[in-house]
N, C-alpha and C positions, 0 to 999 in steps of 0.2 A: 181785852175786854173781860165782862164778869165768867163769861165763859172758861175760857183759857186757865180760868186759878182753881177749875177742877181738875181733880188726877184725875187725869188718861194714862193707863197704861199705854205707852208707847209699844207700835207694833214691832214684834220683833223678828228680823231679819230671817230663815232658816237657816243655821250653822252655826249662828252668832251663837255665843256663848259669853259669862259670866266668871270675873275672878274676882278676888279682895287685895286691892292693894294695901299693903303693909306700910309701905314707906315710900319716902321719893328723897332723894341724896343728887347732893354737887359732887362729891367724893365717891368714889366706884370700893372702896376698901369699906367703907362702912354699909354700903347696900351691900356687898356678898359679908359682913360681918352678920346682919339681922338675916341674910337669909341662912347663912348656917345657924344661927340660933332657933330658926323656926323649923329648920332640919334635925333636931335633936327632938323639938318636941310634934315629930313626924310630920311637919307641914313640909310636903316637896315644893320650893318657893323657885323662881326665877327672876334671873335680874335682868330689866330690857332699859334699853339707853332712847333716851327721848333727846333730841335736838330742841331749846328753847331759845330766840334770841341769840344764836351761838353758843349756850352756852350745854354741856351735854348733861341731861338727869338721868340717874342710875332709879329706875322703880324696881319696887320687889311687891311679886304679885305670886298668892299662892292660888290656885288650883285652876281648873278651865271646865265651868259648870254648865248644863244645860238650861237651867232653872236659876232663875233668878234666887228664888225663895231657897236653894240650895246652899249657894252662894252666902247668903244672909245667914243662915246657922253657920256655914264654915267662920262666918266673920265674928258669931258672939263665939265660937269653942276659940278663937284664940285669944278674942277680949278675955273673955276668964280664964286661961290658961296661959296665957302670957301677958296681961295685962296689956295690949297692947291694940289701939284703935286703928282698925283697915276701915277702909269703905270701900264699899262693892260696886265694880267699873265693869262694864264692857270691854268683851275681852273677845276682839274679832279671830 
């Protein structure tokens, strides 16, 4: 309904926290590729393996935020410093 297509901040969980994913990869060598590269430019990144259809995704997700709105400047300092477009996921 007309409702619905206003933003609610969704409630959020307590503990739940906030990362930026970087990337998502079918090849496991190119996700820890981008995340040594955002380890140079001190982003401490990790790579976690997602089951899809069988098929296994390498994500690379840097940091583990309290704050959404935290999360969201991590994600513009590496758009302009790496040129590189994350978007900011829940990151249990």
């Amino acid at each position: 309904g007309a409702r619905s297509a206003r933003s609610i901040p969704l409630p959020i969980a307590p503990g739940s926290a906030w990362s930026v994913q970087v990337g998502s990869f079918g090849d496991m060598q190119n996700a820890q590729s981008l995340a040594a590269r955002l380890l140079q430019h001190q982003h401490s990144a990790q790579v976690s393996t997602l089951v899809v259809n069988g098929r296994a995704l390498y994500r690379v997700r840097v940091g583990h935020l309290g704050r959404r709105e935290d999360a969201e400047a991590l994600r513009v300092r590496i758009e302009q410093s790496m040129g590189l477009n994350g978007r900011v996921v829940p990151d249990p």
